[in-house]
N, C-alpha and C positions, 0 to 999 in steps of 0.2 A: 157696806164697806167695799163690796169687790167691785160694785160701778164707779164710785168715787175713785178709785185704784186704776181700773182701767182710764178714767178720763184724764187721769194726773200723769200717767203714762204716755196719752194721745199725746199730753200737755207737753213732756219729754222728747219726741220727736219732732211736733210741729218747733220749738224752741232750739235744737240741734240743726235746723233749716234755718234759723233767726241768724242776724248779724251777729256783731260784736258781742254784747251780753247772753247772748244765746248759748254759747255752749256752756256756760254758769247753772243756765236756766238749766240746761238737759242735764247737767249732775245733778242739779240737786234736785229735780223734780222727777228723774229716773229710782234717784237715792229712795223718795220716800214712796214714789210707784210700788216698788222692791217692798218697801216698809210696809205699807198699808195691806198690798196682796199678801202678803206672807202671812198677817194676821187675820185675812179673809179664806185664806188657805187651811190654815191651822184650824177652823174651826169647823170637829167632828159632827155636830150637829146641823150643818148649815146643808141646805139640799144642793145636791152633786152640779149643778147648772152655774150655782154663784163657787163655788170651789171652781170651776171650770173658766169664768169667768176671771178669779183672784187667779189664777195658773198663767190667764194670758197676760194678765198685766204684770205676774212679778219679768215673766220674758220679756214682753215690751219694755218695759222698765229699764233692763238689762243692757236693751238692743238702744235706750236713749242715754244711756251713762255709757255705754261704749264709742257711740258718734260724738258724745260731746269730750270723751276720752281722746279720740282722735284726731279733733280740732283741734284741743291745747294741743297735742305731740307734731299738728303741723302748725300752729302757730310756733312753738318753739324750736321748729327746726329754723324756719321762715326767718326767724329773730339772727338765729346763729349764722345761717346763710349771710344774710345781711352783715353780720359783725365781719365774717371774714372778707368779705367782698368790701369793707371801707379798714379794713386793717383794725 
């Protein structure tokens, strides 16, 4: 589970670099980064390397729903600029 988490996380960044559809991509594949590691984290029995491992992906995860957070907030500024700029 915590490789699968990190690579879905990779997934969330490289997709936050993507055009249009991409920043889609990085919410929701940041979203379930976050998901998967937290349950790769959560488990006491798992040896400290794959917990370690689930740690860096629920960050990355994190760090891919926040760039693609901050796309939408500059696409909609971008929108708004535009509305004022043709009245």
């Amino acid at each position: 589970m915590p490789k699968l988490a990190l690579a879905v996380a990779v997934a969330a960044l490289i997709a936050a670099a993507l055009p249009t559809p991409g920043l889609y991509g990085a919410l929701g594949l940041g979203i379930a980064a976050i998901g998967c590691g937290w349950m790769g984290y959560a488990r006491r029995d798992a040896p400290g390397s794959a917990r370690l491992v689930a740690a860096a992906a629920i960050t990355t995860g994190a760090v891919g729903v926040l760039l693609g957070a901050l796309r939408v907030v500059l696409v909609v500024a971008a929108i708004d600029h535009i509305d004022r700029l043709l009245g």
